[in-house]
C-alpha positions as CSV (number, residue, x, y, z in Angstrom):
1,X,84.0,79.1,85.3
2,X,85.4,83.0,84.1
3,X,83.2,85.5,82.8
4,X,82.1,86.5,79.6
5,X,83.8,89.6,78.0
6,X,80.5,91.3,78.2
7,X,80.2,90.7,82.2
8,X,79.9,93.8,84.7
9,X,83.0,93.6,87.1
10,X,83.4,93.9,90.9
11,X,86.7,96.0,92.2
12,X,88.2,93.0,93.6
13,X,88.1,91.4,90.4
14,X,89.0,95.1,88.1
15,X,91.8,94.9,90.6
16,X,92.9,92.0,90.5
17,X,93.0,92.3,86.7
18,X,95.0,95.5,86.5
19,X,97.3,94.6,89.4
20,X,97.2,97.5,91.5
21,X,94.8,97.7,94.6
22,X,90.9,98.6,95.3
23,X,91.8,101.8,96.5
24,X,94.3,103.0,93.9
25,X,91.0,102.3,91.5
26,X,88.9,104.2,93.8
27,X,91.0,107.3,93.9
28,X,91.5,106.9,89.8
29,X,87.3,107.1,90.0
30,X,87.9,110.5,92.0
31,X,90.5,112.1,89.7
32,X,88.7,110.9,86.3
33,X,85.6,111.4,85.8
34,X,84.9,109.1,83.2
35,X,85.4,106.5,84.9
36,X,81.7,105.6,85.9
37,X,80.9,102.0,88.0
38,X,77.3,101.0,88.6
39,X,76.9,101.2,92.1
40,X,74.5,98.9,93.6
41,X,72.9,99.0,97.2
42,X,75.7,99.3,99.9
43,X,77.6,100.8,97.2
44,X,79.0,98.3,95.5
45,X,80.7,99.1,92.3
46,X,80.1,97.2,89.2
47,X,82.4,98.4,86.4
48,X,81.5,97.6,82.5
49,X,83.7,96.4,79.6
50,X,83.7,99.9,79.0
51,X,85.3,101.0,82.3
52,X,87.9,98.3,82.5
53,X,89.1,99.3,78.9
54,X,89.3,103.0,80.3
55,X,91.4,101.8,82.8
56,X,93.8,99.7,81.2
57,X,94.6,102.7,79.4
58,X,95.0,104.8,82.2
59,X,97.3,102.2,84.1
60,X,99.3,101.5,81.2
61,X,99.6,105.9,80.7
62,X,100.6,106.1,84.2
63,X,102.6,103.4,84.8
64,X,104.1,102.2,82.0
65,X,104.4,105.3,80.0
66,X,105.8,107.8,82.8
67,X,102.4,110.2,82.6
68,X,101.2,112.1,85.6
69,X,97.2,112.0,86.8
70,X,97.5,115.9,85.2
71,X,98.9,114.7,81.9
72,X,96.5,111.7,81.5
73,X,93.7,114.1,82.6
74,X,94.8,116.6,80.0
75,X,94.5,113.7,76.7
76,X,91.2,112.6,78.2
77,X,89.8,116.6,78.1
78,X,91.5,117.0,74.9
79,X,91.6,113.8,73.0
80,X,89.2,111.9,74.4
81,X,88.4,108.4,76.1
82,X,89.1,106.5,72.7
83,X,92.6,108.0,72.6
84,X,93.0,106.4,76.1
85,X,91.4,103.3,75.5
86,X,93.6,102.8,72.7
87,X,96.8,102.6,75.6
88,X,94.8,99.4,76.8
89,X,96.1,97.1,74.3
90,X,99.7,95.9,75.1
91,X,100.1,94.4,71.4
92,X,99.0,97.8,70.3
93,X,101.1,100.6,70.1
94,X,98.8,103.9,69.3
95,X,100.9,106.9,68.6
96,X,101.3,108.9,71.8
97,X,100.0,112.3,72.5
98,X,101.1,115.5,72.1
99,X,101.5,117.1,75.2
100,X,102.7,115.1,78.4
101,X,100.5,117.4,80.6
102,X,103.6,118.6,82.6
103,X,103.3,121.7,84.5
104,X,103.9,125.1,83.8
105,X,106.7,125.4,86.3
106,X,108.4,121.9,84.7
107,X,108.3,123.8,80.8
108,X,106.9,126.5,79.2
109,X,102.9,125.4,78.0
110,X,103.1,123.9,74.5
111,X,106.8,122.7,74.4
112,X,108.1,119.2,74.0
113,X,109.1,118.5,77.7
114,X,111.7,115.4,78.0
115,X,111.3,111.7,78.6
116,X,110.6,111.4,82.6
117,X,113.8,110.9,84.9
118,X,112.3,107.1,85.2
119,X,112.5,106.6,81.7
120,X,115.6,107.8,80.5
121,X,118.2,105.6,81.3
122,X,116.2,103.1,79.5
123,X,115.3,105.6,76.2
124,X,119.3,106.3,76.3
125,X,120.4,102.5,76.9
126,X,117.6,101.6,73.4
127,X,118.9,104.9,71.4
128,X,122.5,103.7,71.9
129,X,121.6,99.8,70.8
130,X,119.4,100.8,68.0
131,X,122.6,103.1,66.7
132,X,125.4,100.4,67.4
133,X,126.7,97.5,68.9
134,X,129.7,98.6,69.9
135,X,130.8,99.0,73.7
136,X,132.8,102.1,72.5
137,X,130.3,103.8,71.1
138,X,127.9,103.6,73.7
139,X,130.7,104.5,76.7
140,X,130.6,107.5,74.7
141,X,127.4,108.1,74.5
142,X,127.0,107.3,78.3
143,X,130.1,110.5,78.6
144,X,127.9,112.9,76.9
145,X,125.3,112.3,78.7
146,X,127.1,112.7,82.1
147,X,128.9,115.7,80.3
148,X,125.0,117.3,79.3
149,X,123.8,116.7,83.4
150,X,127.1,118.4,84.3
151,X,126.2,121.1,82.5
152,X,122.5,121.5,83.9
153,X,123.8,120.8,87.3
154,X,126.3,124.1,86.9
155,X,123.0,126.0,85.4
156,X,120.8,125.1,88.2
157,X,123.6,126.2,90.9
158,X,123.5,129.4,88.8
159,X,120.4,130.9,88.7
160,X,119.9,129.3,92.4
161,X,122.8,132.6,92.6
162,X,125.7,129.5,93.9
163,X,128.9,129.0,92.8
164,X,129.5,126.0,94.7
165,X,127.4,123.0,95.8
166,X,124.2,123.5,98.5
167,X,125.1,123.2,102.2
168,X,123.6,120.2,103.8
169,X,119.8,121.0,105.1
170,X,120.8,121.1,108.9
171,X,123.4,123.8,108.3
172,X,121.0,125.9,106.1
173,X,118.6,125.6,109.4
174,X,120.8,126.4,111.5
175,X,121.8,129.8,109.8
176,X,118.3,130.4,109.7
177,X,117.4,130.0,105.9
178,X,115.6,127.3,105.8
């Protein structure tokens, strides 16, 4: 027999539920605050209907969607649980948050920062379905996007004051730099 909707939770079964393992939900319980099990004697944790919900959305923000702890942290402090908890429904699609909670060194604070590197090839693979079918148009696509990392890749080796690519770690140490 399963348990009512309404029924407190152990972390086997919260884990078990979510897919991921007792001590993944046990370190989310350090980084988020909010996420607030009834702990009986010994310590064991009950979690609410409540608390699942909250986590749901936080699995599906850091798994699914490509958000950091950092970035989830940041819509819970500024948008609250309910913009979370709204994550937790598959069918549902909430409008995503503003700000992806990268860090400063990633983007300058307030600017639209990029779909993560785990993402992309899929974001580029949908953009180029959704504008054609055809194989030629999407080659092309695939070009420019090769063409645009190119381009970043000569930028990086720039600034990093290189004209040509790195020298393998074990030469660098051996030279003493590094």
């Amino acid at each position: 027999m399963s348990k009512s909707a309404e029924a407190f939770r152990t972390i086997s079964e919260v884990a078990a539920d979510l897919d991921v393992p007792k001590h993944v939900l046990r370190f989310w319980e350090a980084k988020f605050p909010q996420i607030r099990p009834m702990k009986r004697g010994g310590g064991r944790r009950y979690y609410r209907p409540e608390d699942l919900e909250l986590l749901r959305g936080i699995r599906r923000l850091l798994h699914s969607e490509g958000y950091t702890i950092k970035g989830v942290q940041k819509i819970l402090r500024e948008q609250g649980i309910d913009q979370v908890k709204a994550f937790a429904a598959p069918s549902v699609a909430p409008e995503k948050p503003k700000s992806r909670g990268r860090s400063k060194a990633n983007g300058a604070a307030g600017q639209s920062m990029p779909t993560p590197l785990t993402a992309a090839p899929q974001a580029l693979a949908r953009k180029a379905q959704s504008r054609t079918s055809a194989p030629g148009d999407i080659e092309s696509l695939i070009r420019s996007a090769i063409s645009e990392l190119e381009t970043c890749r000569q930028l990086l080796l720039g600034e990093a004051g290189a004209t040509e690519a790195p020298a393998p770690v074990a030469a660098r140490a051996r030279a003493g730099r590094g």
